[in-house]
C-alpha positions as CSV (number, residue, x, y, z in Angstrom):
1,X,-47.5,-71.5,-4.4
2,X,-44.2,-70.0,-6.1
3,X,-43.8,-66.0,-5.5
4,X,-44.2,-63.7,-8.1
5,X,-40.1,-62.2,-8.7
6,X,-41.7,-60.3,-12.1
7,X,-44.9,-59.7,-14.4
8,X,-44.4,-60.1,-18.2
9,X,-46.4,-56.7,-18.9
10,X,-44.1,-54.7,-16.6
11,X,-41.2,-56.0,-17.8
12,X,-40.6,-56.4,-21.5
13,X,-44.3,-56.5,-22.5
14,X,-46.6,-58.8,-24.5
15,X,-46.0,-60.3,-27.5
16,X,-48.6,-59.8,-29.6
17,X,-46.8,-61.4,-32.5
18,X,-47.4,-64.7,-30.9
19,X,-49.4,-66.8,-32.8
20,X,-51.7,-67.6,-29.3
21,X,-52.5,-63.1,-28.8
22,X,-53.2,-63.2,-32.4
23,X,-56.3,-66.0,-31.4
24,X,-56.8,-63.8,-28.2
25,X,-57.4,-60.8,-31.1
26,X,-60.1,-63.0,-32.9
27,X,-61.6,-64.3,-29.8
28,X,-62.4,-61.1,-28.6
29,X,-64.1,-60.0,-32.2
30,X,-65.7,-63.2,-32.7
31,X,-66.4,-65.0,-29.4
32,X,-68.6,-62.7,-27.8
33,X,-72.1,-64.2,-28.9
34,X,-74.5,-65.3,-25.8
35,X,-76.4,-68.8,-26.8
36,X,-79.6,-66.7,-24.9
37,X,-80.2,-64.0,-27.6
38,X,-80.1,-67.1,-30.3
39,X,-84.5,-67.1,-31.5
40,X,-84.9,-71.1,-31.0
41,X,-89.3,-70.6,-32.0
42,X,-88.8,-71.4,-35.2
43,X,-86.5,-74.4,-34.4
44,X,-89.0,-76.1,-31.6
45,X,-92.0,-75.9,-34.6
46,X,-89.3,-77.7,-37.3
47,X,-88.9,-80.3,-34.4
48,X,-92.2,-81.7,-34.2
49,X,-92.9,-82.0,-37.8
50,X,-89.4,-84.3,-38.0
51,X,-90.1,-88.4,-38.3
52,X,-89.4,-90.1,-35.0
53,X,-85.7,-91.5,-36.3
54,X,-85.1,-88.0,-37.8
55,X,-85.1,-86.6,-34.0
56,X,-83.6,-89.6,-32.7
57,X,-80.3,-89.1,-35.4
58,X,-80.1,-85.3,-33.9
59,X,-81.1,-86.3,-30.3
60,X,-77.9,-88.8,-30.6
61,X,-75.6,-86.3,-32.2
62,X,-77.0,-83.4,-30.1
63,X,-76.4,-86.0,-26.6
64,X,-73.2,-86.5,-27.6
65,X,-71.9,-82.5,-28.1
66,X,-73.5,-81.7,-24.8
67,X,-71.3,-84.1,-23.0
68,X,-68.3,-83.6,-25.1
69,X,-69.2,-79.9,-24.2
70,X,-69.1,-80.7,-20.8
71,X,-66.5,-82.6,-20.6
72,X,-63.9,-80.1,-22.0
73,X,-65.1,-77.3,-19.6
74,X,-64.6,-79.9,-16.5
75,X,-61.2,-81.0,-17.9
76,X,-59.5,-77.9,-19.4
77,X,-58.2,-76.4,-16.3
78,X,-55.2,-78.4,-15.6
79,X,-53.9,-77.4,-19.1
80,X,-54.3,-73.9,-18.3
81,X,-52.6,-74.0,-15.5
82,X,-49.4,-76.0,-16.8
83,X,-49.2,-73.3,-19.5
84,X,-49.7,-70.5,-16.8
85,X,-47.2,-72.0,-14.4
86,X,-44.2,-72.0,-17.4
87,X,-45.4,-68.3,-17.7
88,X,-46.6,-68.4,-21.0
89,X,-48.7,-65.2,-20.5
90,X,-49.6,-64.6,-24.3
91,X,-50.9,-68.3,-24.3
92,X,-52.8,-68.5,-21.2
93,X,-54.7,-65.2,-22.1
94,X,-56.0,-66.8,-24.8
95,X,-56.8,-70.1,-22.9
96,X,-59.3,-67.9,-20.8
97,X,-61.5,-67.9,-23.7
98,X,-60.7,-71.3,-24.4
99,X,-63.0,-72.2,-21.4
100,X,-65.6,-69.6,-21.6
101,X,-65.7,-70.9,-24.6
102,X,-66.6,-74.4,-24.1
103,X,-68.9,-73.2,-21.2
104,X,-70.8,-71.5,-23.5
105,X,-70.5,-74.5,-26.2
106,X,-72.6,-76.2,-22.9
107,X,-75.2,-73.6,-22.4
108,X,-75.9,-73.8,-26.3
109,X,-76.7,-77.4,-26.4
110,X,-78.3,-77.1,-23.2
111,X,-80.6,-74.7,-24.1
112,X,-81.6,-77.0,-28.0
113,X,-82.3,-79.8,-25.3
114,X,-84.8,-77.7,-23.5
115,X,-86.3,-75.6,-25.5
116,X,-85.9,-77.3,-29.0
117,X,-86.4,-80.8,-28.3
118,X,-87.9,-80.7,-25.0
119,X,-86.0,-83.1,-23.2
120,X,-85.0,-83.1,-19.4
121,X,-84.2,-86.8,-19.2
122,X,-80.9,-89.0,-19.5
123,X,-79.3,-89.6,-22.5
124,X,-76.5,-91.1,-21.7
125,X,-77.7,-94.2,-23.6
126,X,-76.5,-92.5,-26.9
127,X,-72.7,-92.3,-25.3
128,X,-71.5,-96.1,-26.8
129,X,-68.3,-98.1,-25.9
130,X,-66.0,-96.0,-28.4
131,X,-67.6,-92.7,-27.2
132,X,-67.3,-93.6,-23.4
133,X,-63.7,-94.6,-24.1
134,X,-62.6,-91.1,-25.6
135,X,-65.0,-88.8,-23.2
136,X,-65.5,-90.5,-20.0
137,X,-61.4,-91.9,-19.7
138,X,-58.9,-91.3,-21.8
139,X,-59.8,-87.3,-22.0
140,X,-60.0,-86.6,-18.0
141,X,-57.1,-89.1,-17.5
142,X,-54.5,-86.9,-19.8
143,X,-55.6,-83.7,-19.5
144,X,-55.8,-84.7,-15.2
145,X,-52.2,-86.1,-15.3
146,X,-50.5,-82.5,-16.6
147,X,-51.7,-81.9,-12.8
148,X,-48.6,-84.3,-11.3
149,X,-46.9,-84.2,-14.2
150,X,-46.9,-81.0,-16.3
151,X,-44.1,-82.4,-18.5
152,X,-43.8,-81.5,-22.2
153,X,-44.6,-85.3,-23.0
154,X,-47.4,-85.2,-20.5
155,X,-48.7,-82.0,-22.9
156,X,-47.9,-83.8,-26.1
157,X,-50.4,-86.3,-24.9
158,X,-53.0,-84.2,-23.4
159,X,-53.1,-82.1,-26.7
160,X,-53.5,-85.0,-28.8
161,X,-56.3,-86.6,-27.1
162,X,-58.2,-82.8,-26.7
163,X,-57.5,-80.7,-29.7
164,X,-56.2,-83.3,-32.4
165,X,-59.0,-86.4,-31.2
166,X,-61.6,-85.0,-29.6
167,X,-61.9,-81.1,-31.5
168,X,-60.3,-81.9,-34.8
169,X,-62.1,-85.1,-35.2
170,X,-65.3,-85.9,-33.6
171,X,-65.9,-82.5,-33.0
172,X,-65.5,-80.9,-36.0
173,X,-66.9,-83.8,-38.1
174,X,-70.2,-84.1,-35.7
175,X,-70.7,-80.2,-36.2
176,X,-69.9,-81.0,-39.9
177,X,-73.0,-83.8,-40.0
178,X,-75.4,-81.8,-37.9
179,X,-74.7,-78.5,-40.2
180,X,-75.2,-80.6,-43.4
181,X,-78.4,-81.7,-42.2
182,X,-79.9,-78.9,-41.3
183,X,-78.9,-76.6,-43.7
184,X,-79.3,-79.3,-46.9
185,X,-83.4,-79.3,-45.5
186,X,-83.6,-76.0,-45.0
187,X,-84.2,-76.6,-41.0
188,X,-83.9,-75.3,-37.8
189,X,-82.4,-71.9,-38.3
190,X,-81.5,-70.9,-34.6
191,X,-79.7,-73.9,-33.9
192,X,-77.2,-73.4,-37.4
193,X,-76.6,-70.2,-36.3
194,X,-75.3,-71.3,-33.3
195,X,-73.5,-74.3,-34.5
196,X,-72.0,-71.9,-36.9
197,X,-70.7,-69.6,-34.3
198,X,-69.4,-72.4,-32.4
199,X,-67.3,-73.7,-35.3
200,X,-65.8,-70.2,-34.9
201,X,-64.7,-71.1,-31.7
202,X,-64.0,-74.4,-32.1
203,X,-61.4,-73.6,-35.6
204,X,-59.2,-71.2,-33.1
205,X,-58.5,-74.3,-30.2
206,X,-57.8,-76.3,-33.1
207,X,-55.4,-73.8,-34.4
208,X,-53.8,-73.2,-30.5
209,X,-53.2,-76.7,-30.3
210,X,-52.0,-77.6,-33.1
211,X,-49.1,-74.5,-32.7
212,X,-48.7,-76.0,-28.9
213,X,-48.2,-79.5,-30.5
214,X,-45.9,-77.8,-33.4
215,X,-44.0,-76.1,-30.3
216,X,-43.6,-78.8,-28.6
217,X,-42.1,-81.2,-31.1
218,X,-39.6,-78.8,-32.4
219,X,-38.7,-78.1,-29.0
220,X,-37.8,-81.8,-28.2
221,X,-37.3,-84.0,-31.0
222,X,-38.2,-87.3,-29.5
223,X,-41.7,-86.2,-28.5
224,X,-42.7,-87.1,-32.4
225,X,-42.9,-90.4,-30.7
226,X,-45.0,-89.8,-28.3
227,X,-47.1,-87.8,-30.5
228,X,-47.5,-90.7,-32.6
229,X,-48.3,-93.4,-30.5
230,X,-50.9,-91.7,-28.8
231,X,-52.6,-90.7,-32.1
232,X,-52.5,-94.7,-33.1
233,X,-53.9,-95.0,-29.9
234,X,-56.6,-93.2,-30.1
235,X,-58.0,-93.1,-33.6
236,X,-59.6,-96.4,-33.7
237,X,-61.9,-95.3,-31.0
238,X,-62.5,-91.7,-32.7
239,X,-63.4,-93.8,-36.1
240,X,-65.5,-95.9,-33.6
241,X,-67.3,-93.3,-32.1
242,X,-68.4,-91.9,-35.6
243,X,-69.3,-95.5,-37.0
244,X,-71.5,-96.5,-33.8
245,X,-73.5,-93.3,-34.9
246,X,-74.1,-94.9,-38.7
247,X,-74.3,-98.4,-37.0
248,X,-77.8,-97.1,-35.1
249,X,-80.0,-96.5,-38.1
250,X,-81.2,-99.0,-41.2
251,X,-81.7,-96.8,-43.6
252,X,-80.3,-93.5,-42.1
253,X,-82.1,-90.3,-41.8
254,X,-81.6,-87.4,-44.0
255,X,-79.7,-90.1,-46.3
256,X,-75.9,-89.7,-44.6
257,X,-73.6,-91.6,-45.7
258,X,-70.7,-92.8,-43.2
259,X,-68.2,-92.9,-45.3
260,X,-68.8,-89.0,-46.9
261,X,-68.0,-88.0,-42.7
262,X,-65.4,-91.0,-42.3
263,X,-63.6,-89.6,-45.3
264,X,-64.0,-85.9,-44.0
265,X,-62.6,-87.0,-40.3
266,X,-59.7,-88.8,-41.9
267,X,-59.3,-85.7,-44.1
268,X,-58.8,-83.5,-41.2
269,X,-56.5,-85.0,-39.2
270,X,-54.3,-85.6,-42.0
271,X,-53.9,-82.3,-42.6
272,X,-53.3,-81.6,-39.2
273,X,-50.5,-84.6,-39.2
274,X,-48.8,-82.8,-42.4
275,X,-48.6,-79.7,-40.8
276,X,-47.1,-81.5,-37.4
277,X,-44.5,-83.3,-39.3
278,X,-42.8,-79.7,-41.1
279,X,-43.0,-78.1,-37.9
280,X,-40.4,-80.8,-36.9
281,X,-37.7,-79.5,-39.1
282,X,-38.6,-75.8,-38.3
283,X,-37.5,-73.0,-35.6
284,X,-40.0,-71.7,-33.3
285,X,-40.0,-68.5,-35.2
286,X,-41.4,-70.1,-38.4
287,X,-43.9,-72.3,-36.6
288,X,-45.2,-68.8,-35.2
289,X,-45.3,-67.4,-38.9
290,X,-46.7,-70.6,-40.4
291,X,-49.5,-70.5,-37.5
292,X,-50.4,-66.8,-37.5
293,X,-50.8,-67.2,-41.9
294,X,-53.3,-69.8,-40.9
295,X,-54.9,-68.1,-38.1
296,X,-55.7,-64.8,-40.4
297,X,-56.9,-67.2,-43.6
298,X,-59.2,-68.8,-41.5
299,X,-62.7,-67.1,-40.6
300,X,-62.9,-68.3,-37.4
């Protein structure tokens, strides 16, 4: 361990300027919500009067949040500690409710397993080669490297594969499909509720990473390639992981259509990309601007 030699908030203070205290700010207002006090009675009754491939469509989706859940709370921590260790105060205070966060993300779909769909058993069949790729390698292996190499390449990579791959794809477009769903029929109104509130949460560690990416690239110029190779890398699998779900079911329930969520996936990370590539040609300073315009537009 490295001594202390001075605290940021007895020396000069926070920043709360900084796009990452101005997510701390909403986190606070809009994080605290406990997946307990959510009423899942009505939710358990809507359940048994779905068809058998109606629960199996939400059982899949539902199988693969609560791992992806999971999997972000086991996997977070040497991220939090890289950003800690450069003493990025502002940034790490939000990163606290980065993984209380996700823990709580776990509890929710924990407690729809349970108490909604009554299931204790495995699921792990529902996690397919693409998914397995994504959740059970490639996302311990970067976010584990930053803890032998806490490098701003080995971050680059890290934040690709969490907040650009896994949150602002298959996140976001799963919660997208499962909120359609329910809320085009009318069903399960516990469980939207808490998929809305999640959103919340999930829309600010989108926002933190894609400022820590933004950083990061306009920091070092030549981490654009880095960026960009591991995007390519990855976003076969992500497309893969959102096809397999389409692939499972002839017709599919609730009428999806693959490419209305292929189409919104693609959507996202685009926009995400755009914003990426002018942060390249702008100072610190306006990334923060840029970020904390976004972060107050945003309801989440």
């Amino acid at each position: 361990m490295i001594p202390h030699t001075q605290f940021t908030t007895t020396t000069h203070g926070l920043r709360r300027d900084l796009p990452a205290m101005r997510l701390f700010e909403k986190a606070k207002r809009l994080g605290i919500w406990n997946p307990s006090d959510i009423d899942l009675r009505a939710d358990r009754e809507h359940w048994l009067s779905l068809a058998a491939e109606e629960q199996d469509i939400l059982l899949r989706l539902t199988a693969m949040f609560q791992a992806g859940e999971e999997a972000v709370t086991l996997d977070l921590l040497p991220l939090i500690m890289t950003i800690a260790a450069e003493g990025r105060v502002e940034e790490e205070l939000f990163l606290t409710t980065f993984l209380f966060e996700e823990a709580k993300h776990t509890d929710f779909f924990n407690r729809f397993l349970t108490a909604v769909a009554g299931v204790d058993g495995d699921l792990s069949h529902y996690h397919t080669p693409s998914y397995r790729q994504l959740f059970y390698r490639q996302l311990p292996e970067a976010l584990g490297a930053l803890r032998d190499d806490p490098s701003a390449a080995a971050q680059v990579r890290a934040s690709v594969t969490y907040n650009m791959i896994v949150e602002g794809m298959l996140a976001e477009t799963g919660y997208h499909a499962y909120f359609t769903v329910l809320e085009r029929s009318e069903l399960m109104p516990g469980t939207r509720r808490g998929i809305a509130l999640l959103k919340q949460d999930e829309s600010r560690h989108i926002a933190y990473g894609i400022y820590l990416l933004s950083r990061l690239v306009a920091e070092e110029g030549a981490l654009w390639d880095v960026l960009e190779d591991r995007m390519n890398e990855l976003l076969p699998a992500a497309l893969g992981v959102i096809g397999d779900v389409f692939a499972a079911y002839d017709p599919v329930p609730f009428d999806l259509v693959e490419e209305d969520f292929t189409d919104y996936a693609l959507a996202q990370f685009q926009k995400r990309v755009a914003r990426l590539e002018r942060a390249r040609a702008m100072s610190l300073e306006e990334i923060a601007s840029m970020t904390n315009v976004i972060i107050e537009r945003d309801d989440g």
